[in-house]
N, C-alpha and C positions, 0 to 999 in steps of 0.2 A: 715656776718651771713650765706650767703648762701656756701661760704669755708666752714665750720665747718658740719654746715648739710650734705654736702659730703660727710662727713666721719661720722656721729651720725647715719643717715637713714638707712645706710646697720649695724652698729651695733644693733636696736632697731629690726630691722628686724629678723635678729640673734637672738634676747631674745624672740623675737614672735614666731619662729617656734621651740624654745627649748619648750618655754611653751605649746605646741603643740602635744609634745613628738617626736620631729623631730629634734634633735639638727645635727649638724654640728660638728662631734669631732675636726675637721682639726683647724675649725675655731675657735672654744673654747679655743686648744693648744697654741693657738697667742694670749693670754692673754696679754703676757707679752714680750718683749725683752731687757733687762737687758745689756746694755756695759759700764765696768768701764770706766773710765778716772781722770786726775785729777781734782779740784773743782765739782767731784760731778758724778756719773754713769748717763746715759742716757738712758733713759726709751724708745720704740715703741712700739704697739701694739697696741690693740684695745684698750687694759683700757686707752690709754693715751684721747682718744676724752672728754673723763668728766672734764679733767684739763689741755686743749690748751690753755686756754688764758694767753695771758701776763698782766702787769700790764695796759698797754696802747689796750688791746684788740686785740692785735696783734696774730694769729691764729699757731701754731705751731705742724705739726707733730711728733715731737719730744719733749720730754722733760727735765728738767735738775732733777733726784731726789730732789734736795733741792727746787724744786720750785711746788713740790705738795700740794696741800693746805691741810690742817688737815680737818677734817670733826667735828669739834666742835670750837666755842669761850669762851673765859674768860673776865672778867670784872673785877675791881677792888670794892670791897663792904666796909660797915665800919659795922660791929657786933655789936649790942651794948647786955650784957647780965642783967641779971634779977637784977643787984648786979650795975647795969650802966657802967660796965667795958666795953672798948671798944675795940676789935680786928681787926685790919687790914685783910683783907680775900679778896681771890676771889673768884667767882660763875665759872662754868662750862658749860657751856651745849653744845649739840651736840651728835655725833654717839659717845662714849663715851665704850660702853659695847655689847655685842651679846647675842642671842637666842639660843641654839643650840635644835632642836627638830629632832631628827632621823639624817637622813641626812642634813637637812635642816639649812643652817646659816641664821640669820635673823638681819639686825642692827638695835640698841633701840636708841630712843632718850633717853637721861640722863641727869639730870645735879650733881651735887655736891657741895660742899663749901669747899675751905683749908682756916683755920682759921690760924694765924699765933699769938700761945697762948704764944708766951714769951713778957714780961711785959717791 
């Protein structure tokens, strides 16, 4: 935990003096660093501190693209309708959809339903 904090504390930091009107353009710039390879580009930068962990908790400055996590889950459901007919379906939910007001992006929680209507 305290590896991770290492690298979260000067980002949160970062989001305090943007919300401040003090941002850091240099630092904002390293959002991102992007290097293909094969089985999958590898991510640095400061977005990666939100999704370091491995499956086993293992802390990693780096990351593999395929092993960023979605920002929503699914479930499997069973539909039944008014008529008793029953659909296979999943629910949705999560960061799913956005806000856009002015400048400002904002993520929604959402959820959804895909029915799967053939008989």
């Amino acid at each position: 935990m305290n590896k991770w904090l290492g690298y979260l504390l000067p980002v949160l930091d970062n989001f305090i003096q943007s919300s401040r009107g003090k941002p850091d353009k240099e630092w904002c710039n390293k959002i991102v660093d992007y290097r293909s390879r094969s089985g999958g580009g590898i991510l640095t930068g400061w977005l990666s501190v939100f999704c370091v962990f491995d499956n086993d908790e293992t802390i990693w400055p780096k990351i593999c693209e395929t092993d960023i996590p979605y920002g929503y889950t699914s479930t499997p459901i069973l539909l039944t309708d008014f008529d008793g007919t029953k659909y296979n379906s999943t629910l949705y939910f999560g960061h799913l959809t956005q806000k856009i007001e002015g400048s400002k992006l904002s993520p929604l929680f959402d959820w959804l339903i895909v029915a799967d209507l053939s008989l």
